[in-house]
N, C-alpha and C positions, 0 to 999 in steps of 0.2 A: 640319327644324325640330322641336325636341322639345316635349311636352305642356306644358302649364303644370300646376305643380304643385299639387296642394289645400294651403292651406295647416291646416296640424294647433291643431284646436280645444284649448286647454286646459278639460279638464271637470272641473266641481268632484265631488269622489267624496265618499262618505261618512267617510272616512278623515280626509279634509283638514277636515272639519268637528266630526269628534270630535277632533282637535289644535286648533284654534282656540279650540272651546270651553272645551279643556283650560287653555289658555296664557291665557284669560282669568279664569278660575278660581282660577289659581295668582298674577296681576297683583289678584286683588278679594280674596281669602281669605289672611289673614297667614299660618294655619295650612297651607294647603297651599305656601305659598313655603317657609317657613323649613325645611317637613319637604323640599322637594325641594332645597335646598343644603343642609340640616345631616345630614337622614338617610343613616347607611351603609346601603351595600348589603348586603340577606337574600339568601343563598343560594339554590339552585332548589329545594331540597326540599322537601314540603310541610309538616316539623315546622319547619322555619326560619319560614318565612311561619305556622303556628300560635304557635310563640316568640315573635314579632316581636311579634302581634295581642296575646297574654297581654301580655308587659312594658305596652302601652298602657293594655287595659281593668284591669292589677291597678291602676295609678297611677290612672284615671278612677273608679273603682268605691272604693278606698279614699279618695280625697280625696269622692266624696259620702255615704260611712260616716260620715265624721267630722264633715260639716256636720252630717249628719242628728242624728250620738247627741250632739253638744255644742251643740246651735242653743239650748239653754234658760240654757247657761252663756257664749257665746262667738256674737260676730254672725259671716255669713260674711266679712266685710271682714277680722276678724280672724283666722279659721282661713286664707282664702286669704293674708294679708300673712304667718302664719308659715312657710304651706308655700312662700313667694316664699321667704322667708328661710332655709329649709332648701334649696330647689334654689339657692342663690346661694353658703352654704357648701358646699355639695357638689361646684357647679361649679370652686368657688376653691382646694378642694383634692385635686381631681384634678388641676388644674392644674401647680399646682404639681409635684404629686408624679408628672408625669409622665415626666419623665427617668429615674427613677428606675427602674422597669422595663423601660425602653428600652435602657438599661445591663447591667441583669440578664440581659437577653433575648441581648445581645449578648456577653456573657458563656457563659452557659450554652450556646448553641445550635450547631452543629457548622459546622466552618471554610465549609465547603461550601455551608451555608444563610444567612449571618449577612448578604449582600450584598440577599436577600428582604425584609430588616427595612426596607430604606429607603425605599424607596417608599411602604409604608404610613405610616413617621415624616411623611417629606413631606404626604401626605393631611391626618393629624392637624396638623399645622401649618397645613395648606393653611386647614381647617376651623376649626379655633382663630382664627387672624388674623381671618378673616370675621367669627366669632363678640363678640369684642373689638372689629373695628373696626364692627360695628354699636351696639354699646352709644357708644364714642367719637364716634359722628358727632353725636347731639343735645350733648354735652357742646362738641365745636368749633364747632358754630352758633348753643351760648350764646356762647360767648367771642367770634365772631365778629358778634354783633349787639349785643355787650354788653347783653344782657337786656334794650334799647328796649323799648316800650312804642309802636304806632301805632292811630291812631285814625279810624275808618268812618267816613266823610262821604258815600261814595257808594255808588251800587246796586252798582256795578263792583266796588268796595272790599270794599262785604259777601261778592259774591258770591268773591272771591278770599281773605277771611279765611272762610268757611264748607270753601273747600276746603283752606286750609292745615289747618283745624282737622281735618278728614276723614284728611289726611297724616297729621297728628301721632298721631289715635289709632290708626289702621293702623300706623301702625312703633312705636307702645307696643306694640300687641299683635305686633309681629312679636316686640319685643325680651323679650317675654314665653316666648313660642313658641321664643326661641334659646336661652333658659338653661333649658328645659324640656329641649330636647334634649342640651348639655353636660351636664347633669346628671345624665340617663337614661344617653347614652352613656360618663359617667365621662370628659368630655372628649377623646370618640372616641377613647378605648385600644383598641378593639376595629379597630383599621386597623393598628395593629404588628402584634396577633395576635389572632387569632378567641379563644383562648381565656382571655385578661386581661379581656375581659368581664364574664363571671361575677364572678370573682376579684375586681376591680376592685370591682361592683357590692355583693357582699356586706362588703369591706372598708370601703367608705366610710358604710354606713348600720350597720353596727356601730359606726363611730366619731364618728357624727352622733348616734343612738340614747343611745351612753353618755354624749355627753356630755349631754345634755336628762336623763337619769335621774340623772347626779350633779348636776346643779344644781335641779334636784326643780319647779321653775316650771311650773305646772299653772296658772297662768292663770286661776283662778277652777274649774277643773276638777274636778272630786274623783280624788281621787287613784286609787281603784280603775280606775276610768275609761279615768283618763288614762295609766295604767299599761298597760293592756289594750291598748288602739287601739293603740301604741307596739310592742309588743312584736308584736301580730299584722303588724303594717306590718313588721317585720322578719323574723317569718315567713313572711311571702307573698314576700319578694325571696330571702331566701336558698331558699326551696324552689324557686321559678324559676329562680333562679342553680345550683342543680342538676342541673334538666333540660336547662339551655342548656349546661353543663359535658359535662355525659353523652352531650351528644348532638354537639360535637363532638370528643369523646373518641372516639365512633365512628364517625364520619365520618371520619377519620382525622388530626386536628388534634396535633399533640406541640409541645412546647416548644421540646427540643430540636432538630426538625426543620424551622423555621420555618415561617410564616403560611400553606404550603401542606398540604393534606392528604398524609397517605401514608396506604399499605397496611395495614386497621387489623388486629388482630390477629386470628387466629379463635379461636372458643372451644375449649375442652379437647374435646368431641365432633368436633373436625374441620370444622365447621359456621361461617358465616360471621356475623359478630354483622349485627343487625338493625335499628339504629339510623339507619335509613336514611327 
């Protein structure tokens, strides 16, 4: 007659309670949802994860510049409604113009490697649809309530429109939080290939940039001003798009070798570059 068994206690560890914590976090906080489906993945090295942090705090730290030096000529409703309106053109023309180096890419890139590009398209697809079908969902739930109008009569009632209303601004701010990220990631080009990033990112705010300097609309701004903020915001991205350039240049990132690293080259002394 054999023993009876102990039956096996499940013990809660600290582990399981820092994921739960997490998972609730990511369910209450729009900002950390929309960063854990829209953000690609940073690399293990630690200038990737320094990279990563800059692109954030340059966008944080220049959108409170410019509340700061135009709060006398411009309320924040208005600086934040234009930089909505700059990440919305931004988003809409990487968009589009996303084929477009996918093509190239597959063009350029050696027979051998050209089957590597798809997966990451996929991604960027994957990421996009999400992206899109989060702005479309309040657009089919007007259409599909035909914009009614219902009316509180009860404690029940209220307490069910307090929570719709809590939904609604939660998924504004997510849908805030998802064109922040198309915008930043140039509509997740950087999933074909690590290094359309930069490229990408320097392209499209020279072409946002010029076009606000040929239509000259300073907003009540003074033009010195408004000149300055403009031009340093496009200093600060294309010098980061440098070092994000350079640095998987040495990592061993090529065009033509697709979205994986190779062997990067060493330098004239024999010596290995250090961009590590």
């Amino acid at each position: 007659m054999s023993a009876e068994q102990p039956r096996r206690s499940r013990e809660i560890k600290p582990d399981h309670v820092i994921l739960a914590f997490r998972v609730i976090a990511h369910l209450v906080f729009p900002w950390l949802a929309a960063r854990f489906v829209y953000k690609p993945r940073v690399g293990r090295q630690q200038r990737d994860r320094v990279l990563d942090r800059l692109a954030f705090w340059r966008s944080a730290v220049g959108l409170l510049a410019v509340l700061v030096t135009t709060n006398a000529y411009l309320s924040p409703f208005m600086v934040l409604g234009d930089n909505y309106a700059k990440a919305l053109r931004t988003a809409a023309f990487a968009m589009l113009a996303a084929p477009l180096p996918f093509l190239v890419l597959l063009a350029v890139t050696r027979s051998g490697y050209r089957y590597e590009l798809l997966p990451g398209g996929r991604r960027m697809l994957g990421r996009g649809a999400l992206a899109l079908a989060a702005f479309a969902l309040p657009l089919a739930l007007l259409l599909a309530t035909d914009g009614g109008s219902y009316e509180v009569t009860t404690l029940a009632g209220l307490l069910v429109a307090l929570i719709v209303v809590a939904v609604i601004g939660w998924y504004a701010a997510f849908c805030l939080c998802t064109l922040y990220w198309a915008a930043r990631t140039s509509f997740w080009i950087s999933e074909i290939h690590p290094l359309l990033a930069p490229v990408a990112s320097s392209f499209f705010v020279l072409l946002i940039t010029g076009q606000e300097i040929i239509s000259l609309d300073t907003k009540g701004v003074p033009a010195p001003l408004w000149l300055g903020l403009n031009l340093c915001g496009v200093a600060s991205t294309l010098v980061l798009a440098v070092f994000e350039y350079r640095h998987a240049w040495l990592t061993g990132y090529r065009f033509r070798g697709g979205p994986r690293p190779v062997a990067a080259p060493a330098h004239r002394d024999g010596t290995e570059p250090t961009g590590r």
